[in-house]
MDAnalysis code that builds the backbone (N, CA, C; Angstrom):
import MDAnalysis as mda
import numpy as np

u = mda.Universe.empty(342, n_residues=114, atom_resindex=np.repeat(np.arange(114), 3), trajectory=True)
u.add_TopologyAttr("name", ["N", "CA", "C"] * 114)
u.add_TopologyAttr("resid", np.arange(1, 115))
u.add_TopologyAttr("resname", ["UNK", "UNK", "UNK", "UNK", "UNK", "UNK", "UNK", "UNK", "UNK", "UNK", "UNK", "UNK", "UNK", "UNK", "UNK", "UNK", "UNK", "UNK", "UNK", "UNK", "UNK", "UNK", "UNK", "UNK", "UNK", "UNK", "UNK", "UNK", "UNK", "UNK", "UNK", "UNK", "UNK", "UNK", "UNK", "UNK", "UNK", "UNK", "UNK", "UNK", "UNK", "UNK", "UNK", "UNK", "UNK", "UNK", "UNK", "UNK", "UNK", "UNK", "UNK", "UNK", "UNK", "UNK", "UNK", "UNK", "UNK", "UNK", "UNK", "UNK", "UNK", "UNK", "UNK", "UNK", "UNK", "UNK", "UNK", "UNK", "UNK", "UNK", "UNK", "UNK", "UNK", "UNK", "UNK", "UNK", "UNK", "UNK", "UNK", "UNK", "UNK", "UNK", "UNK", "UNK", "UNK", "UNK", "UNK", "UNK", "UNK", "UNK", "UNK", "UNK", "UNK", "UNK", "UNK", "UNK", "UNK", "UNK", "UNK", "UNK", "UNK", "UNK", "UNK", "UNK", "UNK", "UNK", "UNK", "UNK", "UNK", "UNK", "UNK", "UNK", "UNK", "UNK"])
u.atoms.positions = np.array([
    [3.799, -26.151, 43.875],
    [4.433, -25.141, 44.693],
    [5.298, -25.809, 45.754],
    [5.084, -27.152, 46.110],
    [4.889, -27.379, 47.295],
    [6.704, -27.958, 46.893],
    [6.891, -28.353, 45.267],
    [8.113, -28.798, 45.255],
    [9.123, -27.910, 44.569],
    [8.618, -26.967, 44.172],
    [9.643, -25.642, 44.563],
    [10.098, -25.470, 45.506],
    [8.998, -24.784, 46.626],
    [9.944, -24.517, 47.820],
    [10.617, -25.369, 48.192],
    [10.325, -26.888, 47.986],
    [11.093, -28.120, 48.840],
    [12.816, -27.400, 47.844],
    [12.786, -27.742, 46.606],
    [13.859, -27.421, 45.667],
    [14.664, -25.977, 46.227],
    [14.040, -25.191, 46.406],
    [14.774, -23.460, 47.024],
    [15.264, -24.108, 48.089],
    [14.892, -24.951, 49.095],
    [15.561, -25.443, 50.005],
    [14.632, -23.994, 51.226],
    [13.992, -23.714, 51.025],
    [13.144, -22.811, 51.744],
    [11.782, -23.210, 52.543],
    [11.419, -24.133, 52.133],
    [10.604, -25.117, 52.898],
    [10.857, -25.378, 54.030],
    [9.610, -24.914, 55.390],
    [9.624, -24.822, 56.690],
    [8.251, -25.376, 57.083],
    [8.440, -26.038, 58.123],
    [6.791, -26.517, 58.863],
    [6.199, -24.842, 59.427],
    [7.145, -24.171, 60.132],
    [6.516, -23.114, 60.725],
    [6.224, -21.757, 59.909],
    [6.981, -21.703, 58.354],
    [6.803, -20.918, 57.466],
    [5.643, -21.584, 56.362],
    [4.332, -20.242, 56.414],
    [3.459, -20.560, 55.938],
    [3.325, -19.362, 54.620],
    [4.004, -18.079, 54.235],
    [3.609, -17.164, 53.877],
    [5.502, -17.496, 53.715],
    [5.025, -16.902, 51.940],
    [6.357, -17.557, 50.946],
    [6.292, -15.941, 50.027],
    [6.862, -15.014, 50.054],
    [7.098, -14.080, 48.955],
    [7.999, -13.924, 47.880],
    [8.048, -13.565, 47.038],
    [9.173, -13.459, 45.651],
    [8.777, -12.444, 44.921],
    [10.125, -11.665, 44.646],
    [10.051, -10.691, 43.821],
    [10.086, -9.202, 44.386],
    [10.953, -8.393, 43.984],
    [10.610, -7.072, 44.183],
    [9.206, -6.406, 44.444],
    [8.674, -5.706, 46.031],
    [7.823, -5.122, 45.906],
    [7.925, -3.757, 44.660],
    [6.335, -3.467, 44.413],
    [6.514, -2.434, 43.531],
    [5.064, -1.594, 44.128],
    [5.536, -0.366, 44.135],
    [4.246, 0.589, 44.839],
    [3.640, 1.041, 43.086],
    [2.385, 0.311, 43.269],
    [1.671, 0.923, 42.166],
    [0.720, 1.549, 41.602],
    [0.923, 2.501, 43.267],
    [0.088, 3.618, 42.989],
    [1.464, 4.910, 43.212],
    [2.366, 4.246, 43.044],
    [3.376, 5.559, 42.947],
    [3.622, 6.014, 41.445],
    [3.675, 7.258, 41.183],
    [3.597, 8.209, 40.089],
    [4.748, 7.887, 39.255],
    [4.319, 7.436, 38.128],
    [5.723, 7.323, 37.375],
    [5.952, 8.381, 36.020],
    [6.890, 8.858, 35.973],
    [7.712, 10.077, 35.464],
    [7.733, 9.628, 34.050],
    [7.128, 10.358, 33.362],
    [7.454, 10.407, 31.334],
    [8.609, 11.172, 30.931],
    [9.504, 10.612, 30.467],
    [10.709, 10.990, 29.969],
    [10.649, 10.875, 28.266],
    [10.221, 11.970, 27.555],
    [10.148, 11.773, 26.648],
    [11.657, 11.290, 25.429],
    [11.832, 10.495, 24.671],
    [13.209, 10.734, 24.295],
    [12.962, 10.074, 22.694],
    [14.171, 10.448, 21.838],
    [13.567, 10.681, 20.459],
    [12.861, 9.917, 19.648],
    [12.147, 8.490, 20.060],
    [11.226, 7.836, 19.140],
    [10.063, 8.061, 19.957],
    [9.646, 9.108, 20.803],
    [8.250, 9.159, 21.437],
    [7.714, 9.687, 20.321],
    [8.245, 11.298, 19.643],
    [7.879, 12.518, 18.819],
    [7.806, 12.115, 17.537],
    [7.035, 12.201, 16.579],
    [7.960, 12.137, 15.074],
    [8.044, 13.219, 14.637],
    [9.428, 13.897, 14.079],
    [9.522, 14.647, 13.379],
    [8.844, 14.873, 12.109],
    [9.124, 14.519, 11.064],
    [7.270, 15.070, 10.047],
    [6.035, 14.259, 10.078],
    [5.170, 14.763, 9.473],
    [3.884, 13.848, 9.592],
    [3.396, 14.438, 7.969],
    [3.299, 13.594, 7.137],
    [3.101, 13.990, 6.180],
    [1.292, 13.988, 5.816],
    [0.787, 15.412, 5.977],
    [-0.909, 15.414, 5.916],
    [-0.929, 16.889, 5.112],
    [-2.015, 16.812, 5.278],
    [-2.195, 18.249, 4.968],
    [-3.633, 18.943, 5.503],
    [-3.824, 19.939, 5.161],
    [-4.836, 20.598, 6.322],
    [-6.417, 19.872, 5.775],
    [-7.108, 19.884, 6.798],
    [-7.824, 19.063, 6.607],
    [-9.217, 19.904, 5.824],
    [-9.173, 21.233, 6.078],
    [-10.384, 21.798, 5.266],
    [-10.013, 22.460, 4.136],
    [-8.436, 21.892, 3.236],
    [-8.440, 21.958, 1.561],
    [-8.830, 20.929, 1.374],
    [-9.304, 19.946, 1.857],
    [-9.991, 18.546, 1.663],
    [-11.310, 18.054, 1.374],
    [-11.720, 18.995, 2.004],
    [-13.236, 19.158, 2.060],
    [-13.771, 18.944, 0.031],
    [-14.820, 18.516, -0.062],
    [-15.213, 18.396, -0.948],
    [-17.010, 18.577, -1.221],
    [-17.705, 19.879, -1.995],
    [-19.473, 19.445, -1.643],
    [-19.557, 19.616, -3.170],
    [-20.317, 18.326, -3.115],
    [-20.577, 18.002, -4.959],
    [-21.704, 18.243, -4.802],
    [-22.209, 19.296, -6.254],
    [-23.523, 19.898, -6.072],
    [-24.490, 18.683, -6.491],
    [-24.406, 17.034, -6.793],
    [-25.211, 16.387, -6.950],
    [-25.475, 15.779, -5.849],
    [-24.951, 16.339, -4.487],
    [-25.086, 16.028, -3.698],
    [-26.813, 14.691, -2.856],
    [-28.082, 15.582, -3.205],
    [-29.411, 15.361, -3.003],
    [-29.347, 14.184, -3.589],
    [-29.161, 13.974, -5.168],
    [-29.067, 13.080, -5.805],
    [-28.537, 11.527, -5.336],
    [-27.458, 11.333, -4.498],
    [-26.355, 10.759, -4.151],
    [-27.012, 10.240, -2.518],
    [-27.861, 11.232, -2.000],
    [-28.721, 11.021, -0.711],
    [-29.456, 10.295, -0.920],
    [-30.016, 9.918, -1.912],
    [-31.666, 9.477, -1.860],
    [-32.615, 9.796, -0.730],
    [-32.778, 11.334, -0.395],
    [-33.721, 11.435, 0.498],
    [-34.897, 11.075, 0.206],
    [-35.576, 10.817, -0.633],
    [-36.698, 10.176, -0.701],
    [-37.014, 8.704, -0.173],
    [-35.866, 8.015, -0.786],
    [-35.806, 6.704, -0.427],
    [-34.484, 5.973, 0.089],
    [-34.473, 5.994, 1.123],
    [-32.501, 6.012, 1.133],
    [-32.552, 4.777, 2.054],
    [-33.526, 3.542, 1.572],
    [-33.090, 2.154, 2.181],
    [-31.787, 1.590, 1.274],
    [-31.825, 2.246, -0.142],
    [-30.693, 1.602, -0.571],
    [-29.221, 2.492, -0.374],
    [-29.478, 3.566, 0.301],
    [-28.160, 4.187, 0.476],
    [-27.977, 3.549, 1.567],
    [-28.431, 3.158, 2.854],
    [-28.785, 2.419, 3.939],
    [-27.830, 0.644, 4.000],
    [-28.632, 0.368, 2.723],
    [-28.033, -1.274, 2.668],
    [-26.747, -1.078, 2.435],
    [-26.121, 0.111, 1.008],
    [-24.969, 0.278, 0.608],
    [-23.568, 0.488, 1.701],
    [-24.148, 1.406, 2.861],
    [-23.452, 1.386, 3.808],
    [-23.273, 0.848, 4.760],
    [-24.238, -0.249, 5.202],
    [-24.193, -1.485, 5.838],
    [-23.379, -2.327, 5.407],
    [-22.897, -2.804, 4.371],
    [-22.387, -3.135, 3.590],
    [-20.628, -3.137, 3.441],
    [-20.572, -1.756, 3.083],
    [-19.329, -0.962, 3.376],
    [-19.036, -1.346, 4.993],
    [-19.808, -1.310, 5.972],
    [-19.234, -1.382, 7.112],
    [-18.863, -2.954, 7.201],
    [-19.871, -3.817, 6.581],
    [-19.420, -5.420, 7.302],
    [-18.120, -5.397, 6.603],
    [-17.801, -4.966, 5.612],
    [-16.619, -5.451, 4.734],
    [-15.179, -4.573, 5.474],
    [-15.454, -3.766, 6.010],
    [-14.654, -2.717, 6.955],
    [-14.539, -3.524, 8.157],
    [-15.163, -4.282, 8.302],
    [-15.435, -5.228, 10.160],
    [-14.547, -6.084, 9.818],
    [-14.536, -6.918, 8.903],
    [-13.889, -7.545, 8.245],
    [-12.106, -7.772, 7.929],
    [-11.518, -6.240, 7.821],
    [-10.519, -6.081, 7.446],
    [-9.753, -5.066, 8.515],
    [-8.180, -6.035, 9.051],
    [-7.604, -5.622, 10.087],
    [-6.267, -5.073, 8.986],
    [-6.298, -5.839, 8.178],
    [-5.193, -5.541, 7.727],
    [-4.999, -5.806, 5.915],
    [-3.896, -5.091, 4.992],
    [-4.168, -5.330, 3.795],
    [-4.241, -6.634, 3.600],
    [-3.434, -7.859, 4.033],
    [-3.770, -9.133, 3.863],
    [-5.419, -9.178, 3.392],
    [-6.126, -8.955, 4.726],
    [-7.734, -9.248, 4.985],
    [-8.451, -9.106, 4.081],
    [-8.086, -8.150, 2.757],
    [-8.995, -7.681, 1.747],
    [-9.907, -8.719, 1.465],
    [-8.439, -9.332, 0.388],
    [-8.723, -10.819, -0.627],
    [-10.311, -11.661, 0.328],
    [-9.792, -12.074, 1.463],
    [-10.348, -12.931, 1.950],
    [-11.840, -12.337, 2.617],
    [-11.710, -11.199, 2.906],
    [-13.074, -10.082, 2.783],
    [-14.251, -10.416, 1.691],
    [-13.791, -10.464, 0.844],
    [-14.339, -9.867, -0.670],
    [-14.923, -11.340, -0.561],
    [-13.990, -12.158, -0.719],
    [-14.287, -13.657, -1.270],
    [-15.846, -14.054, -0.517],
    [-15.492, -13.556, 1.247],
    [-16.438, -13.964, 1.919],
    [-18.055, -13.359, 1.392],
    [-17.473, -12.238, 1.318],
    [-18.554, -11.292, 0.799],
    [-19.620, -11.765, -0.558],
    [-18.913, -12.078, -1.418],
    [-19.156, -12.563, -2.568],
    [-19.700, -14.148, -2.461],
    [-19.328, -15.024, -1.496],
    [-19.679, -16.232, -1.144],
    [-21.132, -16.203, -0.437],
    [-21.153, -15.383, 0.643],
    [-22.436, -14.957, 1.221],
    [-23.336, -14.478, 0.258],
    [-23.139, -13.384, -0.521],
    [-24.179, -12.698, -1.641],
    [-24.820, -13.999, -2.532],
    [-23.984, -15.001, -3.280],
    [-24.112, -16.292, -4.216],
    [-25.116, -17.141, -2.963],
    [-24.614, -17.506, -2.198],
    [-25.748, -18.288, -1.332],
    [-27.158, -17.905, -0.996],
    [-27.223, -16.499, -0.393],
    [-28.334, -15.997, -0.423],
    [-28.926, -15.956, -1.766],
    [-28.701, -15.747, -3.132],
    [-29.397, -15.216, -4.288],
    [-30.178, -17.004, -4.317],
    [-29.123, -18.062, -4.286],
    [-29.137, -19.476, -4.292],
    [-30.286, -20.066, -3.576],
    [-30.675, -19.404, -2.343],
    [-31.301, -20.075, -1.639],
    [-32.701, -19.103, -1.717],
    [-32.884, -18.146, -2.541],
    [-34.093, -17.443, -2.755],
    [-35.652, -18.698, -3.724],
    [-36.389, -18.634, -3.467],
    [-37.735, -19.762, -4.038],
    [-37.612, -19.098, -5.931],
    [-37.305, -20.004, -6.570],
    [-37.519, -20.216, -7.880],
    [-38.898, -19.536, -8.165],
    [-39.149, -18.718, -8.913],
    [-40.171, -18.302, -9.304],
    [-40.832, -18.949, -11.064],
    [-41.677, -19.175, -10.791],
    [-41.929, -19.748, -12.102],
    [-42.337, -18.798, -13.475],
    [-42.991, -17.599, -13.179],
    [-43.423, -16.805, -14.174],
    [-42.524, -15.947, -13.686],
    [-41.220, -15.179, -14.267],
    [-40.545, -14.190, -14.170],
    [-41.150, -13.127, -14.754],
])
């Protein structure tokens, strides 16, 4: 700092308190001006309850009886979703995915009587 100010030529023994830059009040209210790339004109969707879908095998598909494996399945679905920011991410998702699954099966104790 000390050879900046020397350089600005602003450097003083009796100047101790050095400011730069436009003050800016920033708690003053600033004004939205909307203008034409705020809006988009279409949005291509459609309503969301012709969408809807209830498949009467629904129960089936729950496993309410036992639904640790609907449980793992969607655990699952989510790490691989954690995973992916972008379409790039898939490939390298999957791979990981598939690398982790092979190690774990790998590192399970050999059983001798299957």
């Amino acid at each position: 700092m000390y050879a900046f100010l020397e350089y600005a030529k602003i450097l003083s023994p009796e100047k101790t308190i050095f400011e730069f830059g436009k003050e800016v009040d920033v708690n003053a209210a600033k004004t939205f001006i909307p203008d034409d790339d705020t809006f988009m004109n279409d949005f291509l969707s459609s309503d969301w309850r012709n969408r809807l879908i209830f498949a009467g095998r629904a129960p089936q598909v729950w496993q309410a009886e036992s639904p640790i494996g609907g449980q793992a399945g969607g655990n699952l679905l989510h790490l691989a979703l954690s995973m992916i920011s972008t379409a790039a991410d898939v490939e390298h998702a999957v791979v990981r995915l598939v690398q982790q699954a092979l190690s774990r099966i790998s590192m399970r104790p050999l059983r001798e009587n299957f």
